[in-house]
PyMOL Python script that loads the backbone (N, CA, C, O; Angstrom):
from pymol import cmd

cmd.read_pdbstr("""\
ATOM      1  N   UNK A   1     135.494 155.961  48.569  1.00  0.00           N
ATOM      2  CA  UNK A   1     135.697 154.640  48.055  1.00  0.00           C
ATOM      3  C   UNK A   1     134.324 153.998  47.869  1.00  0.00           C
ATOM      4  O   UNK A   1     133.562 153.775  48.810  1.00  0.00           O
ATOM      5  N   UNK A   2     134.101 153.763  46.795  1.00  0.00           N
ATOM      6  CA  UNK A   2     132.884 152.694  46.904  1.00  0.00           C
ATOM      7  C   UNK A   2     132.403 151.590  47.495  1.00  0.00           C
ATOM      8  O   UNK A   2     133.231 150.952  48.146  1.00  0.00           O
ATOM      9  N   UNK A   3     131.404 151.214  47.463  1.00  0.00           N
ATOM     10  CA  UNK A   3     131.455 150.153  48.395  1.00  0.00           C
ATOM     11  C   UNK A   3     130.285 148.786  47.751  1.00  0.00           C
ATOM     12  O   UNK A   3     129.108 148.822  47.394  1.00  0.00           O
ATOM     13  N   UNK A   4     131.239 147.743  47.832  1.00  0.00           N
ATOM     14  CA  UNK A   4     130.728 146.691  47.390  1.00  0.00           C
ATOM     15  C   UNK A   4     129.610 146.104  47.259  1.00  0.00           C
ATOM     16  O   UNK A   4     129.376 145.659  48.383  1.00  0.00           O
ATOM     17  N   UNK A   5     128.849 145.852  46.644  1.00  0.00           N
ATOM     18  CA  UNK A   5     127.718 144.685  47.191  1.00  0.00           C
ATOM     19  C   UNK A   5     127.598 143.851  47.743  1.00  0.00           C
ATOM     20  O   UNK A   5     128.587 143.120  47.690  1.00  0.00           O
ATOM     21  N   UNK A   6     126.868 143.520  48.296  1.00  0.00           N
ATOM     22  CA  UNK A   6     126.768 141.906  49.206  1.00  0.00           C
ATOM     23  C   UNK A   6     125.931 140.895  48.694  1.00  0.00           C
ATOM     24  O   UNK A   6     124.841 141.162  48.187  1.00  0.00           O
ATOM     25  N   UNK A   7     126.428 139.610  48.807  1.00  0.00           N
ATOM     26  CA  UNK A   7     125.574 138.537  48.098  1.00  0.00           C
ATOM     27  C   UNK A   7     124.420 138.365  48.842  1.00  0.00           C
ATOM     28  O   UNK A   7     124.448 138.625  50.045  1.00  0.00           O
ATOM     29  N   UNK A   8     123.285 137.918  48.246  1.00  0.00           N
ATOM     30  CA  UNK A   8     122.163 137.836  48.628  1.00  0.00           C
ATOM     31  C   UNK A   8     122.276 136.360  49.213  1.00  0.00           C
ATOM     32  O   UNK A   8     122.637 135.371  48.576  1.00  0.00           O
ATOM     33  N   UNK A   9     121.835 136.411  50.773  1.00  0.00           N
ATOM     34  CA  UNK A   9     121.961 135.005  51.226  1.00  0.00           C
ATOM     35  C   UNK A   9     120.565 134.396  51.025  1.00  0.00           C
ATOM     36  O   UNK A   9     119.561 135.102  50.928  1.00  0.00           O
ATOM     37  N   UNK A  10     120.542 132.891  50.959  1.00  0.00           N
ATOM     38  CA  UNK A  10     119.714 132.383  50.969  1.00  0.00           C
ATOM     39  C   UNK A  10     118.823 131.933  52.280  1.00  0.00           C
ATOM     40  O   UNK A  10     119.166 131.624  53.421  1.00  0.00           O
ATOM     41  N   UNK A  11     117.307 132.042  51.526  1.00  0.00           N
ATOM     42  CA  UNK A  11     116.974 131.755  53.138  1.00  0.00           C
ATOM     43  C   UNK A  11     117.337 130.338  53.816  1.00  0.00           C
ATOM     44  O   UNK A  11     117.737 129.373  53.165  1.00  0.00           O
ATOM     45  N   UNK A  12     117.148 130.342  55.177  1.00  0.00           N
ATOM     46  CA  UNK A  12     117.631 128.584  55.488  1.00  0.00           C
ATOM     47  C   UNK A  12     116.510 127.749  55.202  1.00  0.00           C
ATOM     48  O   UNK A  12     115.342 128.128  55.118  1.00  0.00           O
ATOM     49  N   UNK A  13     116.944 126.581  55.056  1.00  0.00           N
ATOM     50  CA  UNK A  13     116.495 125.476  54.863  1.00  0.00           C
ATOM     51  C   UNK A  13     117.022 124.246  55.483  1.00  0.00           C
ATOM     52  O   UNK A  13     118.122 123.711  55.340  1.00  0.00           O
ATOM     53  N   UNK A  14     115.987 123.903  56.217  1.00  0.00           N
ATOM     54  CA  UNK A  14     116.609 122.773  57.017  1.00  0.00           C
ATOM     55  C   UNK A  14     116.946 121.609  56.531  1.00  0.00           C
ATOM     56  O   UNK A  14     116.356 121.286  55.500  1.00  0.00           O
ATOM     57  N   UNK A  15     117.933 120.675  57.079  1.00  0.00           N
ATOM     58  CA  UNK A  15     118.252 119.549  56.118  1.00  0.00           C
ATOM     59  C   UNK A  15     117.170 118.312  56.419  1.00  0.00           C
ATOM     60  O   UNK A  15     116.467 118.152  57.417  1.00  0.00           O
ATOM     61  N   UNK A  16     117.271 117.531  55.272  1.00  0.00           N
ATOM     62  CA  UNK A  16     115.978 117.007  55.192  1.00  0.00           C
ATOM     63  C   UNK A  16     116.591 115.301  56.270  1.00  0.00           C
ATOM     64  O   UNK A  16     117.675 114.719  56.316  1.00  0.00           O
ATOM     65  N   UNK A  17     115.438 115.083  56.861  1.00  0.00           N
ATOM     66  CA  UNK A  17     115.405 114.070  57.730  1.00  0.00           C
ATOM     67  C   UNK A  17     115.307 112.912  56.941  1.00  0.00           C
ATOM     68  O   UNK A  17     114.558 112.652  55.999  1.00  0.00           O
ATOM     69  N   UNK A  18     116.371 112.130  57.600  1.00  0.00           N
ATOM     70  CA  UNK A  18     116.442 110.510  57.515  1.00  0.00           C
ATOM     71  C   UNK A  18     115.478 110.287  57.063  1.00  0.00           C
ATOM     72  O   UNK A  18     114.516 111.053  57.119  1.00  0.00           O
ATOM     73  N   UNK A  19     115.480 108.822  56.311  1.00  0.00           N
ATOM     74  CA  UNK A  19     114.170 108.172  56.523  1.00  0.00           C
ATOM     75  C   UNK A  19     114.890 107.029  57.725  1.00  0.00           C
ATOM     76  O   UNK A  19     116.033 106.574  57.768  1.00  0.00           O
ATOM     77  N   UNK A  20     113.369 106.736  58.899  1.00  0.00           N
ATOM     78  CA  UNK A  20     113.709 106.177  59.926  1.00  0.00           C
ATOM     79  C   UNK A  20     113.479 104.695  59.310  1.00  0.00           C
ATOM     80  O   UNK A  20     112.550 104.408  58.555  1.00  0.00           O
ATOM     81  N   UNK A  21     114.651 103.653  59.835  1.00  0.00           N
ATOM     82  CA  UNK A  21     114.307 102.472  59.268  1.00  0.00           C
ATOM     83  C   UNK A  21     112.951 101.474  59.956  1.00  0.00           C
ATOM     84  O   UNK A  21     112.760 101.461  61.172  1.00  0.00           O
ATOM     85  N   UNK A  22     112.425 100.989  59.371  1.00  0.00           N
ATOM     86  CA  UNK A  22     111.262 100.153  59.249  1.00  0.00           C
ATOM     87  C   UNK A  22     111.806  99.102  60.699  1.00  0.00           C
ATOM     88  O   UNK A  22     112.617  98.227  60.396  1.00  0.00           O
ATOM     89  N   UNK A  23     111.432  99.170  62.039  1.00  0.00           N
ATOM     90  CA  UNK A  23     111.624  98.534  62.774  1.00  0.00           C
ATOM     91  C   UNK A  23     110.438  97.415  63.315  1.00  0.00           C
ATOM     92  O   UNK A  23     109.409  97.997  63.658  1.00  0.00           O
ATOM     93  N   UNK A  24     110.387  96.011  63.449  1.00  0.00           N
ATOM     94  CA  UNK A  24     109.549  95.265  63.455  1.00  0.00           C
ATOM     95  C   UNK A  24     109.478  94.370  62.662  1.00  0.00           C
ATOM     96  O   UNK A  24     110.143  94.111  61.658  1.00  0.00           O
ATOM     97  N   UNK A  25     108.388  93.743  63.279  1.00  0.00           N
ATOM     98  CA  UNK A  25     108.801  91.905  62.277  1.00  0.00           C
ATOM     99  C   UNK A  25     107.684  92.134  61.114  1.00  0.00           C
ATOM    100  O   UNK A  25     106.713  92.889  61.073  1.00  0.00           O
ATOM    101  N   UNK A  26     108.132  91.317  60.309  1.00  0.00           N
ATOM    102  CA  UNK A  26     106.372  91.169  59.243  1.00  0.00           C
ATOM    103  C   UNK A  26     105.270  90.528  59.854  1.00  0.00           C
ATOM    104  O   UNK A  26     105.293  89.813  60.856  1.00  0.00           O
ATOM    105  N   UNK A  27     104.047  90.938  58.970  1.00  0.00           N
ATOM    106  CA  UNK A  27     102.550  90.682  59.970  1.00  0.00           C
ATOM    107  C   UNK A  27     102.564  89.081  60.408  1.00  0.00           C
ATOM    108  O   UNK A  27     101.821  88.619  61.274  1.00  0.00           O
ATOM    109  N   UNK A  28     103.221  88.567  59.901  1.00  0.00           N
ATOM    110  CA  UNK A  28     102.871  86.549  59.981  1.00  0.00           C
ATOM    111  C   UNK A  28     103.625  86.211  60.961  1.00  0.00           C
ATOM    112  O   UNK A  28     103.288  85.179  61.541  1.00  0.00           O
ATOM    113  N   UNK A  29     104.882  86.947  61.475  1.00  0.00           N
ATOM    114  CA  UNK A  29     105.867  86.742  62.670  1.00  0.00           C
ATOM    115  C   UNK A  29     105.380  86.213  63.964  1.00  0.00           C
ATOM    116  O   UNK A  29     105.957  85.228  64.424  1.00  0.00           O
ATOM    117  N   UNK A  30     104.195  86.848  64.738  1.00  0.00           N
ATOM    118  CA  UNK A  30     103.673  86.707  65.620  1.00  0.00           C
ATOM    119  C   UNK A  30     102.438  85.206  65.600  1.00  0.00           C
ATOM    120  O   UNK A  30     102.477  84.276  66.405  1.00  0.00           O
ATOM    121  N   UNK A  31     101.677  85.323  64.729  1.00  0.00           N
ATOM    122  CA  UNK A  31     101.063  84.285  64.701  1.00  0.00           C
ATOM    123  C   UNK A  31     101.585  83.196  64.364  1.00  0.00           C
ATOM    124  O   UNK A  31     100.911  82.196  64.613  1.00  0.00           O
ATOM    125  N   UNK A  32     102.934  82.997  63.694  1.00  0.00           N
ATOM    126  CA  UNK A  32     103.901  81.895  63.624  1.00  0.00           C
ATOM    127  C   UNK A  32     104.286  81.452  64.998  1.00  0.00           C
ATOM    128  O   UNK A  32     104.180  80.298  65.413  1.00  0.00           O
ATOM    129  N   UNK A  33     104.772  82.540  65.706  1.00  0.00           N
ATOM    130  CA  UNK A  33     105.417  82.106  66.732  1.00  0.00           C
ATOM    131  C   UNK A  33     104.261  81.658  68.095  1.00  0.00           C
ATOM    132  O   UNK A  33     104.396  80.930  69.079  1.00  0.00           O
ATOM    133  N   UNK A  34     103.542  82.183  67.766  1.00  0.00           N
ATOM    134  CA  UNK A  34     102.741  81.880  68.511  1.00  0.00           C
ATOM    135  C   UNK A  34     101.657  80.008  68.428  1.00  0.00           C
ATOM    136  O   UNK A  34     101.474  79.124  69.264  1.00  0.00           O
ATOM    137  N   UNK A  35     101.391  80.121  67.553  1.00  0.00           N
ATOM    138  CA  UNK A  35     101.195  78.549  66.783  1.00  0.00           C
ATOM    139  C   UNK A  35     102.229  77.448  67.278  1.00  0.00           C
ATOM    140  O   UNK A  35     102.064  76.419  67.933  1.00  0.00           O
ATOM    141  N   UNK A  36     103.461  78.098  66.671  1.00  0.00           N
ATOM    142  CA  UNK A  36     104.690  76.647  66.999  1.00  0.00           C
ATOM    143  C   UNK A  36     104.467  76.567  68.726  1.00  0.00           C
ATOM    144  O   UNK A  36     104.374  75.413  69.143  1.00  0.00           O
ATOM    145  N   UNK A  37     104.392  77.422  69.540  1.00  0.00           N
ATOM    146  CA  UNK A  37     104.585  77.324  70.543  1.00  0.00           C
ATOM    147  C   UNK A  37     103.153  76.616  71.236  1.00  0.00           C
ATOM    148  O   UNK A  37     103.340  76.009  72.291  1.00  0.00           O
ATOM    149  N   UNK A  38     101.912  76.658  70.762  1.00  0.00           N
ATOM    150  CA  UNK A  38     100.945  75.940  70.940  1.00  0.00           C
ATOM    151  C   UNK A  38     100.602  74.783  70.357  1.00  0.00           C
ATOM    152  O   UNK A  38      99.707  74.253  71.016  1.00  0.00           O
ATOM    153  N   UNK A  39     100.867  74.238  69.548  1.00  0.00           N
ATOM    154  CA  UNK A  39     101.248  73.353  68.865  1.00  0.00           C
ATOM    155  C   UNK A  39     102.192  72.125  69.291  1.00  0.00           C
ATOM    156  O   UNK A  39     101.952  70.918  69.329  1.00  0.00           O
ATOM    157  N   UNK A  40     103.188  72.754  69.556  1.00  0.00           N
ATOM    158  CA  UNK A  40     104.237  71.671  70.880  1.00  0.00           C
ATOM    159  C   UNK A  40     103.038  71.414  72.026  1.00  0.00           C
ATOM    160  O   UNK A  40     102.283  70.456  71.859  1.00  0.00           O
ATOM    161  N   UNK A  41     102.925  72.028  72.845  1.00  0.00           N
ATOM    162  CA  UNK A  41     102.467  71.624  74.154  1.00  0.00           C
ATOM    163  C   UNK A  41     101.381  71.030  73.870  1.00  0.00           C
ATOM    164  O   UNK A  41     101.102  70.114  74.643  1.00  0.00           O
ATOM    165  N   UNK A  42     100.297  71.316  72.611  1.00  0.00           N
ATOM    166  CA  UNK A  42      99.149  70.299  72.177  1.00  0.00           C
ATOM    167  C   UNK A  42      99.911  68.751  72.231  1.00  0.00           C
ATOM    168  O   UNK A  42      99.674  67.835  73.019  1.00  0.00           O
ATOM    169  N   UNK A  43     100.819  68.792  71.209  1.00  0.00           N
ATOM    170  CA  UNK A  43     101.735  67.753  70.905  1.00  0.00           C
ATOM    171  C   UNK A  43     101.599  66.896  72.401  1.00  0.00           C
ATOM    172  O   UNK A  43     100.931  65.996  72.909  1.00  0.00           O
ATOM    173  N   UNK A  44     102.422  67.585  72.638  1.00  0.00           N
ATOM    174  CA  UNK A  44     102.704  66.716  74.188  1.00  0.00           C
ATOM    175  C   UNK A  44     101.603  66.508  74.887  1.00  0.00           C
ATOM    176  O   UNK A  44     101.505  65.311  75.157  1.00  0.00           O
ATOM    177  N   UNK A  45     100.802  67.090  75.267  1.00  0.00           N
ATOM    178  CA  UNK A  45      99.311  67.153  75.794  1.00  0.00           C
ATOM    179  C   UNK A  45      98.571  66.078  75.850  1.00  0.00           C
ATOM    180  O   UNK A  45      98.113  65.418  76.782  1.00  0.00           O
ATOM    181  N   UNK A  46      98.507  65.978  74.370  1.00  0.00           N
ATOM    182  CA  UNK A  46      98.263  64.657  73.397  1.00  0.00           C
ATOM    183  C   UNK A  46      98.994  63.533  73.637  1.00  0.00           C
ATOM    184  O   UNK A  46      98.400  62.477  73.419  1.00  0.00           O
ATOM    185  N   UNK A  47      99.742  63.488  73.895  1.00  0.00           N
ATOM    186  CA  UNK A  47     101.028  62.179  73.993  1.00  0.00           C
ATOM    187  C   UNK A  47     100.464  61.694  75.167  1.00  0.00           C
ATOM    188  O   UNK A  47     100.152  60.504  75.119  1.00  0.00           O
ATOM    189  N   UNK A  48     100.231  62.323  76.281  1.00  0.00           N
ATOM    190  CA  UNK A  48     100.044  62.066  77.496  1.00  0.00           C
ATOM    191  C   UNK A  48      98.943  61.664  77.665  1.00  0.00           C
ATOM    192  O   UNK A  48      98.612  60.534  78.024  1.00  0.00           O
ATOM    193  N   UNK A  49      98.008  62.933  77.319  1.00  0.00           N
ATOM    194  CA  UNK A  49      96.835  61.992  77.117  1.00  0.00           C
ATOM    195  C   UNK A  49      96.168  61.086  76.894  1.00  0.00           C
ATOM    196  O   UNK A  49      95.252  60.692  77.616  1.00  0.00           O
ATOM    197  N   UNK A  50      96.683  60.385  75.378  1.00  0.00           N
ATOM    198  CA  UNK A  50      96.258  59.463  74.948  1.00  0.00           C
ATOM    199  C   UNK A  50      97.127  58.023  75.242  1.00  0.00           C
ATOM    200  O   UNK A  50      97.288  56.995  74.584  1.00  0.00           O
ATOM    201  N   UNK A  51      97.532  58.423  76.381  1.00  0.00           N
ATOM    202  CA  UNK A  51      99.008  56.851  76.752  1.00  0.00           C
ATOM    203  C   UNK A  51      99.751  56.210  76.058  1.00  0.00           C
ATOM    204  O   UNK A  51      99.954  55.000  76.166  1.00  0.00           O
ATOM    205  N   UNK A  52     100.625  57.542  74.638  1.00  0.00           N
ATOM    206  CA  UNK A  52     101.257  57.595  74.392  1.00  0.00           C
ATOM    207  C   UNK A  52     100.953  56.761  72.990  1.00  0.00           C
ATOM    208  O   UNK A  52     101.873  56.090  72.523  1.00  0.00           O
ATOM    209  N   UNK A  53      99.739  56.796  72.351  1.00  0.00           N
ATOM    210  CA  UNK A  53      99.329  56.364  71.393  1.00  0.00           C
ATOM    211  C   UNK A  53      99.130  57.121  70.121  1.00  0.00           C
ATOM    212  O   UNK A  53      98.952  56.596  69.022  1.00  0.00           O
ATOM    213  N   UNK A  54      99.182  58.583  70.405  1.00  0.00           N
ATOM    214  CA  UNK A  54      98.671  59.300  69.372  1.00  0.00           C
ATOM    215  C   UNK A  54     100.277  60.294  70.020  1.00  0.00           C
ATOM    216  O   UNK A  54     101.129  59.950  70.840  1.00  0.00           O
ATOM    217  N   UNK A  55     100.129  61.578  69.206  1.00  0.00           N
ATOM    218  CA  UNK A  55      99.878  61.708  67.347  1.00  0.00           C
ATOM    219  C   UNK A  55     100.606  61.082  66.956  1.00  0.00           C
ATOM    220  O   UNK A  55     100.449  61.331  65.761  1.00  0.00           O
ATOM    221  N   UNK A  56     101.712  60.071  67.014  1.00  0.00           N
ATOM    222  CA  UNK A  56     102.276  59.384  65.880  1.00  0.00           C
ATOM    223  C   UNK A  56     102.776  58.015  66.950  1.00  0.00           C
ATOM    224  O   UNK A  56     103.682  57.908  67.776  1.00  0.00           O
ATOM    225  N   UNK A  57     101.783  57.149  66.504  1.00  0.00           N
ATOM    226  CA  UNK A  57     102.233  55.938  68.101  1.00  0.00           C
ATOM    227  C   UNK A  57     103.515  55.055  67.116  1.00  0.00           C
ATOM    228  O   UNK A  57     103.828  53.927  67.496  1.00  0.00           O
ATOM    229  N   UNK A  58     104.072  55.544  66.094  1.00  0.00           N
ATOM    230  CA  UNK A  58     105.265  54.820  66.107  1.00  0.00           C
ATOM    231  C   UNK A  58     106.827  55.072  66.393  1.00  0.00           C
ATOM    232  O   UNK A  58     107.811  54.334  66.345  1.00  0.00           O
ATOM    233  N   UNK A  59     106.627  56.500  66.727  1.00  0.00           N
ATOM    234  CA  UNK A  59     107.868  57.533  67.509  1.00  0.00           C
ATOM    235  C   UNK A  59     108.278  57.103  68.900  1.00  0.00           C
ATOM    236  O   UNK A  59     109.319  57.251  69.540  1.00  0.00           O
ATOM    237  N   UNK A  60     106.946  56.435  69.197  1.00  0.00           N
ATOM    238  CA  UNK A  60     107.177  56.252  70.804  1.00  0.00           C
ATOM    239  C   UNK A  60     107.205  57.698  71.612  1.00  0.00           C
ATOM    240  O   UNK A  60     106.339  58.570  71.683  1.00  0.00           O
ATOM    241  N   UNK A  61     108.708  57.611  72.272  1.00  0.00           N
ATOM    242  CA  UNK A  61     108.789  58.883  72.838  1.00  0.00           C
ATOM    243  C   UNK A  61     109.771  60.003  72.227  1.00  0.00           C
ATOM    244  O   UNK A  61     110.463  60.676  72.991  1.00  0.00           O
ATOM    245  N   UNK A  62     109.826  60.221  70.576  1.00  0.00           N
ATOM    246  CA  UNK A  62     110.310  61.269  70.313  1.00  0.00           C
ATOM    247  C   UNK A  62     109.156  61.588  69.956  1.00  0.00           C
ATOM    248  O   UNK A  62     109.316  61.734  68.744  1.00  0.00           O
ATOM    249  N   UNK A  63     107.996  61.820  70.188  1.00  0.00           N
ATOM    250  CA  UNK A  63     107.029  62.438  69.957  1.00  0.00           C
ATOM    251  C   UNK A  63     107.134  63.686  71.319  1.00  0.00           C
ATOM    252  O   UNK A  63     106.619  64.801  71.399  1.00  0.00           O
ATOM    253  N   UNK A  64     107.823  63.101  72.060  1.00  0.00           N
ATOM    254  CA  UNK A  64     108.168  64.522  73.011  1.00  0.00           C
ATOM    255  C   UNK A  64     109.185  65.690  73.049  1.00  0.00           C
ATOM    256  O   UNK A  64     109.337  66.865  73.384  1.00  0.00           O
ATOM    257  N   UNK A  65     109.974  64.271  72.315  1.00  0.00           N
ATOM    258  CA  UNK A  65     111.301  65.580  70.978  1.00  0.00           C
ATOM    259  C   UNK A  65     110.528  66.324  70.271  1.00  0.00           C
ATOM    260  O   UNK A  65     110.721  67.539  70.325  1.00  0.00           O
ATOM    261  N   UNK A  66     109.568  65.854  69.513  1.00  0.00           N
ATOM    262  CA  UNK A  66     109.270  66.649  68.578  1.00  0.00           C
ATOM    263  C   UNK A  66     108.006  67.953  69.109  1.00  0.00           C
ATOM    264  O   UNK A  66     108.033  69.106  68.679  1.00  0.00           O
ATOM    265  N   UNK A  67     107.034  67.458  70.049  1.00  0.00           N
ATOM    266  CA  UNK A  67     106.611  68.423  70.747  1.00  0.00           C
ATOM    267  C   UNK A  67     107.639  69.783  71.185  1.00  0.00           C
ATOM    268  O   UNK A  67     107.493  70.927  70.754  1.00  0.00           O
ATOM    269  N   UNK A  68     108.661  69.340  72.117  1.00  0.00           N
ATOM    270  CA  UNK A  68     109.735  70.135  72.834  1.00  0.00           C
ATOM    271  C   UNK A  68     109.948  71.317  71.742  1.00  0.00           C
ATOM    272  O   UNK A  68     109.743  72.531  71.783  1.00  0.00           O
ATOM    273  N   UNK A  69     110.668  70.050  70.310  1.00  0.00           N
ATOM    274  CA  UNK A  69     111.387  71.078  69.665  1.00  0.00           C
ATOM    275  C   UNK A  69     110.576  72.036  68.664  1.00  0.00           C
ATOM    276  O   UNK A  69     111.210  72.712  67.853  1.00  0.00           O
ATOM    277  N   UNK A  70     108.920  72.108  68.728  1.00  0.00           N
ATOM    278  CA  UNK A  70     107.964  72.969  68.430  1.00  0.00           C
ATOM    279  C   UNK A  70     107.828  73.983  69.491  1.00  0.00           C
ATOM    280  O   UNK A  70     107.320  75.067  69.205  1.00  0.00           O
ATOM    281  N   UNK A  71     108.109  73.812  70.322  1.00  0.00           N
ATOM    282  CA  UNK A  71     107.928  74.878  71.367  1.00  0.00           C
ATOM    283  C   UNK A  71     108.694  75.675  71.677  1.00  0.00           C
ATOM    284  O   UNK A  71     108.407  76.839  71.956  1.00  0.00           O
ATOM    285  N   UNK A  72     110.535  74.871  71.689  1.00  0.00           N
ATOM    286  CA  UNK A  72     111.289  75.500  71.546  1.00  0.00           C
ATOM    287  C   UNK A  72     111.586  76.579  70.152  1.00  0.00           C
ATOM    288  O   UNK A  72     112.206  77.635  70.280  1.00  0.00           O
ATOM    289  N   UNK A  73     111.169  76.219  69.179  1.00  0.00           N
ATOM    290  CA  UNK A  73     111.209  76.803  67.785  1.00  0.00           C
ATOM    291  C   UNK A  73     110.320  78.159  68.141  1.00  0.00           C
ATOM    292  O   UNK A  73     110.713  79.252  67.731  1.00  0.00           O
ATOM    293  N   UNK A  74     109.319  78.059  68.785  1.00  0.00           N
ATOM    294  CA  UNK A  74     108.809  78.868  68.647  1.00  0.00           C
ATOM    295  C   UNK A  74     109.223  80.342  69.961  1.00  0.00           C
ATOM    296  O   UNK A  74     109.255  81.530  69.642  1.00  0.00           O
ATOM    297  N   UNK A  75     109.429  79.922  71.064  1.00  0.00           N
ATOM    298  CA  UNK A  75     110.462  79.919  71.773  1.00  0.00           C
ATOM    299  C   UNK A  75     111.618  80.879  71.481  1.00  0.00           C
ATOM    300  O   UNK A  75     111.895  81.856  72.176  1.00  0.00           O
ATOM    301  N   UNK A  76     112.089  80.594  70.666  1.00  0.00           N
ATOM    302  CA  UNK A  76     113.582  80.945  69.562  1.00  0.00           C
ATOM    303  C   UNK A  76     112.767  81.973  69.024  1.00  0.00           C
ATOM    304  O   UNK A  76     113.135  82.933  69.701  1.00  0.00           O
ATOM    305  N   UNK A  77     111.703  82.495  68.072  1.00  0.00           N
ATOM    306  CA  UNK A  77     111.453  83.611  67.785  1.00  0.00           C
ATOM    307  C   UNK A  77     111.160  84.428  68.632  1.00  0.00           C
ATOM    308  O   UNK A  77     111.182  85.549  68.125  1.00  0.00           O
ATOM    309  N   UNK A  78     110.784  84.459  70.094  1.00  0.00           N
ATOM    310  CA  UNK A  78     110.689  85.425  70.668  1.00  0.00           C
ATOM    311  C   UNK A  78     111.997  86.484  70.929  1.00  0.00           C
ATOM    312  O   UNK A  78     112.079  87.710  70.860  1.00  0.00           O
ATOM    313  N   UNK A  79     112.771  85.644  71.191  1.00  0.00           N
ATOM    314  CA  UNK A  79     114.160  86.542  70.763  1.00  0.00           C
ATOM    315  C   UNK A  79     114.070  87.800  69.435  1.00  0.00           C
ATOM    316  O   UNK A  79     114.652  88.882  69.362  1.00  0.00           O
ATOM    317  N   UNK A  80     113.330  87.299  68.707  1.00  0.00           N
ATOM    318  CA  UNK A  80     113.664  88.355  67.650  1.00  0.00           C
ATOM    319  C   UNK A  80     112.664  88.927  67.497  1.00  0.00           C
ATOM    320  O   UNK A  80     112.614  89.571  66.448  1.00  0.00           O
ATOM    321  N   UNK A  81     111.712  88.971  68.199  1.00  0.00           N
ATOM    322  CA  UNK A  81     110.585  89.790  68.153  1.00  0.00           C
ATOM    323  C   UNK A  81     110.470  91.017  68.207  1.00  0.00           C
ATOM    324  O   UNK A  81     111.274  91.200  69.121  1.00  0.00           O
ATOM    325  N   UNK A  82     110.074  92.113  67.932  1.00  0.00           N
ATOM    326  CA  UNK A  82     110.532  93.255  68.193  1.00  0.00           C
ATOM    327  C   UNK A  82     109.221  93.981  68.408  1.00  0.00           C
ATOM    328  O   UNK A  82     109.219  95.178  68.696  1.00  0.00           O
TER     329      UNK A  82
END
""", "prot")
cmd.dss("prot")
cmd.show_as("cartoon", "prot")
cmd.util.cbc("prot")
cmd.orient("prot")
C-alpha cells in the first residue's frame, strides 16, 4: 500500500505580545499637584501673617476657604497619581 505524504508543518511562531497600556499621569500632573498644594498653605500663611489683610483683605475669612480648598484640590490629585 502506499503511503501518504505528510504536510509540511510550520515552524512555531510565537504569538505576538500585547501592547502594554501606557500607565501614569502626563508630565504636568505632578507639578500641578504639587503647586495647588503649596499655594494653599502660602495662601493661608499669608492670611495669618499679614493679620488678615492680604491676599485679598475683602474676603475676610474665606480667604481660608479658598487657601483650604487649594490644598485640598491638590490633595484630590494625589489619589490619582500613579
Amino acid at each position: 500500500m502506499p503511503e501518504s505524504k505528510g504536510r509540511a508543518k510550520r515552524a512555531y511562531t510565537a504569538p505576538a505580545k500585547p501592547a502594554k497600556p501606557k500607565v501614569g499621569n502626563p508630565p504636568w500632573f505632578v507639578p500641578v499637584m504639587l503647586t495647588l498644594m503649596v499655594l494653599g498653605l502660602l495662601w493661608v500663611v499669608v492670611f495669618y501673617i499679614t493679620s488678615q489683610r492680604f491676599p485679598v483683605e475683602s474676603l475676610g475669612r474665606w480667604n481660608l476657604g479658598i487657601g483650604f480648598g487649594l490644598m485640598l484640590s491638590g490633595f484630590a490629585m494625589t489619589t490619582r497619581w500613579r
